[in-house]
N, C-alpha and C positions, 0 to 999 in steps of 0.2 A: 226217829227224826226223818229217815227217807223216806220211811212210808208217809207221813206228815206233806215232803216237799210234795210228791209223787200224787198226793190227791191237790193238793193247790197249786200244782201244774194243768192240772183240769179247769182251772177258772182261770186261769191268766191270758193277756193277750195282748198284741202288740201294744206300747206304750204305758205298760204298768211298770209302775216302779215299787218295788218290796223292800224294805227295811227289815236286816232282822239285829236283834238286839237281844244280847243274854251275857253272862259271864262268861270269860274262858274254858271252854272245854264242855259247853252245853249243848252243842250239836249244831251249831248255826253253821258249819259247811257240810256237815253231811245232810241238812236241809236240803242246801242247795244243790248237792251231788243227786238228791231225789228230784228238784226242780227240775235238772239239766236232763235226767234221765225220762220222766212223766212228759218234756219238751219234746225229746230228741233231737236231741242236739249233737253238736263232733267234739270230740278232744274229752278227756278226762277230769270232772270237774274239780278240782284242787283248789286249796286256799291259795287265795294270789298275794297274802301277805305282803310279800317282797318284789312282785311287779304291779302292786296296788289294783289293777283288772284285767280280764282275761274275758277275750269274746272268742263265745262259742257257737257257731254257725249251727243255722238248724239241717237236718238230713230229710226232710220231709218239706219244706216248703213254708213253715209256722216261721214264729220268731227265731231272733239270734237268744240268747242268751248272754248279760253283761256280768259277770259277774264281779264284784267292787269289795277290798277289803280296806275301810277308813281307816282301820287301828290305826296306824301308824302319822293319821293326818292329823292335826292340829286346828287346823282353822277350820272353818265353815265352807259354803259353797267357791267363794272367791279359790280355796287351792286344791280345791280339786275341777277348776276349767281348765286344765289342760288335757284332763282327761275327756274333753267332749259329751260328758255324759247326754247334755240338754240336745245333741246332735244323735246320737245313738236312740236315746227313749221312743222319738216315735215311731219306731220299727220294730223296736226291741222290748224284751223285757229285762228290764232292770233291778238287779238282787244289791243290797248293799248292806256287807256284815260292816258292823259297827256304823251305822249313819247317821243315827240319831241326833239332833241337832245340829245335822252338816249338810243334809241333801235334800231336806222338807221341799224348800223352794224351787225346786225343778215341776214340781207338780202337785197343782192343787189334789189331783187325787192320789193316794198313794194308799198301801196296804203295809202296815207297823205290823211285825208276827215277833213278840216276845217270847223268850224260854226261861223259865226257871229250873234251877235245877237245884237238888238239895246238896245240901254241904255234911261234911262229914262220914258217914259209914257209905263206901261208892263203892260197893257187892253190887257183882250184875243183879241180883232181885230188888235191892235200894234204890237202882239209879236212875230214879226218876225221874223226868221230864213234865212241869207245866209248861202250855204253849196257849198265850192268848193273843186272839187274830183279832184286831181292829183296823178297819175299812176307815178311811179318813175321805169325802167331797162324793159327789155326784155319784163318777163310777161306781161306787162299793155300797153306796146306799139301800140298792136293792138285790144285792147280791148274796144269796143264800150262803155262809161260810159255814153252814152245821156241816156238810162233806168234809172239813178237815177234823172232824173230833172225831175219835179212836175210836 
């Protein structure tokens, strides 16, 4: 899954906003620990579960990185405006584990990166990962995603 974030760190760019969505314990923060790494970005990228986002300043001059954890949110867009997201985005790039049906509306263009992951026998040789990337508006239209397949 890092190597995964670490090449879709290579197509992002100020104002993207990423969804990623999968079950518990499918990799969607060490996606973003490969995002934050492929960025270069400051600070360690960690699940912000419990401070819901964590901005990671870039060391090179690129974006920040936002990184957003919804689990814990309930509602839709309306509870997560205090967290500024719509003020962050266009600078930054915006990662949000669990968003799905909570943060669509910040931007018509956004990038949904699902993981599947199998249940049952999770032997490091079994534990595998599907990961399908869909480009949602304008932005991602003509955007070649074969770079993120393994």
């Amino acid at each position: 899954m890092r190597e995964v974030g670490l090449r879709l760190a290579g197509l992002l760019r100020p104002g993207d906003l990423v969804l990623l969505s999968g079950p518990l314990g499918a990799g969607k923060t060490t996606l973003a620990r490969g995002l934050g790494e492929g960025l270069g970005v400051r600070g360690a990228v960690t699940s912000p579960t419990f401070v819901i986002a964590r901005v990671h300043p870039s060391l090179s001059g690129g974006p920040a990185l936002v990184h957003v954890d919804a689990y814990r949110l309930g509602g839709g867009l309306d509870e997560m405006e205090d967290l500024d997201l719509d003020v962050s985005l266009p600078e930054s790039v915006v990662v949000v584990e669990w968003g799905e049906g909570k943060v669509e509306e910040l931007s018509e263009d956004r990038l949904h990166v699902l993981i599947g992951r199998a249940e049952g026998d999770e032997t490091v040789e079994n534990d595998v990962r599907e990961v399908t990337v869909a480009g949602v508006g304008a932005r991602w239209a003509a955007v070649d995603l074969a770079p993120l397949a393994g």
